[in-house]
C-alpha positions in Angstrom: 72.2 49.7 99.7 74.6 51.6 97.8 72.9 54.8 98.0 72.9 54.5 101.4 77.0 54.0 101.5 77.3 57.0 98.9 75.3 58.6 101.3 78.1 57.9 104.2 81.2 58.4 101.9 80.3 61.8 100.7 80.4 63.3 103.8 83.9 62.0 104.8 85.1 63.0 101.2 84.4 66.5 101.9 85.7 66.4 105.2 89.0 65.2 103.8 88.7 67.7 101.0 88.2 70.4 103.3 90.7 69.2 105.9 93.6 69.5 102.2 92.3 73.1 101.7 92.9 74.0 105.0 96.5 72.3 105.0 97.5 73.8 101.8 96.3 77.5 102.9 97.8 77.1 105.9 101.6 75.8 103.9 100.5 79.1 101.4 100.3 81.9 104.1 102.8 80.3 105.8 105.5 80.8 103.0 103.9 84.8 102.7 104.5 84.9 105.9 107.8 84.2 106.1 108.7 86.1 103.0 107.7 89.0 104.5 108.4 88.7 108.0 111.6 86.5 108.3 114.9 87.8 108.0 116.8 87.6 104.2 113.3 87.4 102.7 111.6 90.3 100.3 113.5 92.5 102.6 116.4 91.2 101.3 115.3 92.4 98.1 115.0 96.2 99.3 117.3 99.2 99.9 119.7 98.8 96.7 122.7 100.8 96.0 123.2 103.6 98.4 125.7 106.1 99.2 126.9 105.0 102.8 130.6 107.4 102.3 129.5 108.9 105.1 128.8 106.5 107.7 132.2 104.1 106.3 134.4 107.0 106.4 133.2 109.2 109.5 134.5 107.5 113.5 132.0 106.5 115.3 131.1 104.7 118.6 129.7 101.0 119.0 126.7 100.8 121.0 124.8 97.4 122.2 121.8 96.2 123.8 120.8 93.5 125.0 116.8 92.4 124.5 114.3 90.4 126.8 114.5 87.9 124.3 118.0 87.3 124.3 118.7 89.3 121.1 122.0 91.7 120.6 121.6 95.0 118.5 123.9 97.2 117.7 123.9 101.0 117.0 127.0 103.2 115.7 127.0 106.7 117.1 128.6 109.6 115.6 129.7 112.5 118.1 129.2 116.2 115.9 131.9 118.3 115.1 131.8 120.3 117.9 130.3 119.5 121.3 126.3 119.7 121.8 123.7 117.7 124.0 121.6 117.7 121.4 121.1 114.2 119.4 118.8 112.8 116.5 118.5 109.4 116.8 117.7 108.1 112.8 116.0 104.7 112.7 116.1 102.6 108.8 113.4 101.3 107.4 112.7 97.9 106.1 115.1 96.4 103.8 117.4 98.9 104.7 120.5 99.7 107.8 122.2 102.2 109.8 124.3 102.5 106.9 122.3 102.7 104.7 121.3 105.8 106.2 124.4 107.2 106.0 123.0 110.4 104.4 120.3 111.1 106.4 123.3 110.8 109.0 125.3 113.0 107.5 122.7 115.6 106.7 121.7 115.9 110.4 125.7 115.6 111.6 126.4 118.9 109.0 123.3 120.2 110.9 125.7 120.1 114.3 123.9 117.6 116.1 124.8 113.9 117.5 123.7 111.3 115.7 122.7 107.9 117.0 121.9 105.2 114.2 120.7 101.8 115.3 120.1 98.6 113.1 116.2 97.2 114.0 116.1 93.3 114.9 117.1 91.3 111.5 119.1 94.0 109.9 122.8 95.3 109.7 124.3 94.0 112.2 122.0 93.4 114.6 120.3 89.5 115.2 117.3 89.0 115.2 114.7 85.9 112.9 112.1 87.9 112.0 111.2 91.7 110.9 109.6 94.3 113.9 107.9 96.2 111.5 108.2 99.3 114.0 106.3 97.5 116.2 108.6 95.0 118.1 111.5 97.7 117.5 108.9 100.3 119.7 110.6 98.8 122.5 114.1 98.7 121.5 114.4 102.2 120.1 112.7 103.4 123.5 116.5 101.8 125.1 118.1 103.4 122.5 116.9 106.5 124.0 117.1 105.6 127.5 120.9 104.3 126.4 121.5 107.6 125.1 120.0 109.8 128.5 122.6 107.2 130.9 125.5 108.4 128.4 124.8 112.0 128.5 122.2 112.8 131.0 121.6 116.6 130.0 120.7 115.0 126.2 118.2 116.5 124.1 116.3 114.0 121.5 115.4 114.5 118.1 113.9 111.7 116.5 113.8 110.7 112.4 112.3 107.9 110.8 111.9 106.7 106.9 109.6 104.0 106.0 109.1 101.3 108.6 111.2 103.5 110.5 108.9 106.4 110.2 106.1 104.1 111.3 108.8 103.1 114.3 108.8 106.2 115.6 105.3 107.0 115.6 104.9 104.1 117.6 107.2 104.6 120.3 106.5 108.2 120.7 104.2 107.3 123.7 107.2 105.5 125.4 109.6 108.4 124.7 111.4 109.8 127.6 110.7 113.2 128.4 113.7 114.7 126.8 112.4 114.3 123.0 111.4 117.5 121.3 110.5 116.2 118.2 109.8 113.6 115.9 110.4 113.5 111.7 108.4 110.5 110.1 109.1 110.3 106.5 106.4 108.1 104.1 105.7 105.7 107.3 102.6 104.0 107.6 99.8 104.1 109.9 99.5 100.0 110.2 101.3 97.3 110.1 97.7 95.2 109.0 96.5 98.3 106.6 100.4 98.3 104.8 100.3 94.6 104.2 96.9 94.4 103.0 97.8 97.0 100.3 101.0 94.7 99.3 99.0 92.0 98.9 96.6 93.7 96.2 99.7 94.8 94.7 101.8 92.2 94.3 100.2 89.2 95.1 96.4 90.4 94.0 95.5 88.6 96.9 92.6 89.2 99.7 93.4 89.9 103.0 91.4 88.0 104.0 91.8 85.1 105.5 95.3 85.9 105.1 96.6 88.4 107.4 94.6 86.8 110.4 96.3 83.6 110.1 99.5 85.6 109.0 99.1 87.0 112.8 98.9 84.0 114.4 102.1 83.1 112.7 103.7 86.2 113.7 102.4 85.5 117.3 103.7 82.3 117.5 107.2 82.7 115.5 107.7 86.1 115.8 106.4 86.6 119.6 104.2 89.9 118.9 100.8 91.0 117.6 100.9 93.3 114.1 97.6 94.0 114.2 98.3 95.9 117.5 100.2 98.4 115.9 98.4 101.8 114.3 99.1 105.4 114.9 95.6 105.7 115.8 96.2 104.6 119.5 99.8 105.7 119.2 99.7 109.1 118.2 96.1 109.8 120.1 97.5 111.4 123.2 100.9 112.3 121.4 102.0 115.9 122.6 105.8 115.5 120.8 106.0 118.3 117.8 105.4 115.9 114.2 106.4 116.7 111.2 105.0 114.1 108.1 106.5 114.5 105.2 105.6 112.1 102.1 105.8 112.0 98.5 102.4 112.0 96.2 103.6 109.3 94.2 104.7 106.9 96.5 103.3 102.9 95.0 105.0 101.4 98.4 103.2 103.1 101.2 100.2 105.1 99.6 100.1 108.7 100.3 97.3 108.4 102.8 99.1 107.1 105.1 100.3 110.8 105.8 96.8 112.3 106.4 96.0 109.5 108.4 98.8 109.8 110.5 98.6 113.8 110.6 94.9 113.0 111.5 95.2 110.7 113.9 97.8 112.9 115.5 96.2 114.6 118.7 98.5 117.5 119.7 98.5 120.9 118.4 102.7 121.3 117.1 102.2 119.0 113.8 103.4 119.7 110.0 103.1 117.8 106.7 104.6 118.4 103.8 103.6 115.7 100.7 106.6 116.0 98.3 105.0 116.2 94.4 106.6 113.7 92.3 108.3 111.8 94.9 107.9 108.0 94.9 108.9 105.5 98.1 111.6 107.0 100.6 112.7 109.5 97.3 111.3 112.7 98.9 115.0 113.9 100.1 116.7 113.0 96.6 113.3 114.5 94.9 113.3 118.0 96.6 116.3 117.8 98.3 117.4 121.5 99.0 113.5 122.0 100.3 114.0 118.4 102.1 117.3 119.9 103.9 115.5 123.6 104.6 112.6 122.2 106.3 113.9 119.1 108.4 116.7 121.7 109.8 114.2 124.1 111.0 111.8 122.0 112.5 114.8 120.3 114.2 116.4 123.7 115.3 112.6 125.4 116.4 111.8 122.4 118.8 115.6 121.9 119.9 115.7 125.7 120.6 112.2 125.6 122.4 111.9 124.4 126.0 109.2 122.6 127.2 
């Protein structure tokens, strides 16, 4: 008789056991979750001391949007010196602001162009619970744009990315209006899934899986979007707007091939990378950075200067 009630308990023992496995995991990727995803988490912990003279000390314009989801960002636009239509819209990466872009902003504004700097959803001033990654923001930094054509309507895009921001503007290049002539990705990566995966070997020395797929229903739920939608491989397919990718070889945030992926996966013809030796994580300008301003001026000034 008691072998037959072992027989009964056992079962529900390892149900209950299970059923605690599944709790905790679910408590574990929840808290990974929200340390990378939610506003004032790891990304709190990036983008440390940077010169942002520039951007505290130059007038510039206020600009606001208003989201589907209720949100409010904000952008600061700085008119150049002397009167142009053409405009590079510069887009921070994670951890990071429009001001603390202030000399990427600066290097383009001594280039003579406008400059239109927003802050993505949960950074700067903008509002916003959780990070975009590039891919929420796809959306927002296409009204950026279309922002930016209702204030000048004869405009002429450039578009500059670092980081997630790099990743950002691969991914909205197939909603960019017509008027973009080019695109600048610095060290961005080519998914959202692929990027996290590698930060979990290398910091956590965790599996992605089952992480990042419970992670994603998370982000569905909480954060309203998909991250495993987003790769340059369906973005940057059909792309026809001149790229230039520019990385550095010893970057331990976002590996290097990311760059030849996203040059790969690339479909049109007018496309350029340049892998900076020595340079680590977003340090390719302070690396190089005579080579950095030589080359991002004249692939801005051949596709400003060439009509489509």
């Amino acid at each position: 008789m008691d072998k037959v009630k072992q027989k009964r308990v056992w079962p529900r023992v390892l149900v209950v056991l299970l059923i605690i496995v599944v709790v905790a995991s679910g408590f574990a990727i929840y808290y990974l979750f929200n340390f990378a995803f939610q506003k004032g988490g790891f990304a709190s912990q990036q983008g440390g001391n940077v010169n942002t003279e520039f951007y505290d000390e130059t007038p510039s314009q206020t600009w606001t949007q208003k989201t589907k989801d209720g949100l409010l960002l904000k952008a600061h636009y700085f008119a150049a010196a002397q009167p142009t239509d053409k405009t590079v819209v510069v887009v921070h990466g994670y951890g990071s602001s429009a001001r603390k872009m202030s000399s990427y902003i600066k290097m383009f504004h001594n280039d003579g162009y406008n400059v239109l700097a927003p802050d993505n959803r949960a950074f700067g001033d903008s509002q916003g619970h959780y990070v975009g990654y590039g891919w929420l923001d796809r959306i927002d930094l296409a009204n950026w744009m279309k922002q930016l054509n209702e204030y000048n309507p004869h405009a002429e895009i450039g578009m500059f990315g670092v980081s997630m921001g790099a990743a950002e503007v691969m991914y909205t290049l197939p909603l960019a209006p017509k008027n973009v002539r080019f695109a600048i990705a610095d060290c961005g990566y080519s998914s959202i899934n692929a990027e996290l995966a590698y930060e979990l070997k290398t910091m956590f020395n965790l599996p992605s899986f089952p992480i990042l797929p419970l992670a994603s229903i998370y982000s569905k739920i909480l954060a309203k979007y998909n991250f495993q939608q987003a790769n340059t491989k369906q973005t940057l397919r059909n792309n026809q707007i001149p790229l230039f990718i520019i990385h550095g070889d010893a970057d331990q945030f976002v590996p290097t091939k990311f760059a030849y992926q996203n040059y790969k996966n690339n479909g049109g013809k007018n496309k350029q990378i340049w892998i900076v030796k020595g340079a680590g994580h977003a340090q390719a300008r302070s690396t190089d950075p005579e080579a950095y301003q030589q080359r991002t001026q004249a692939f801005a000034e051949r596709w400003f200067n060439t009509q489509p």
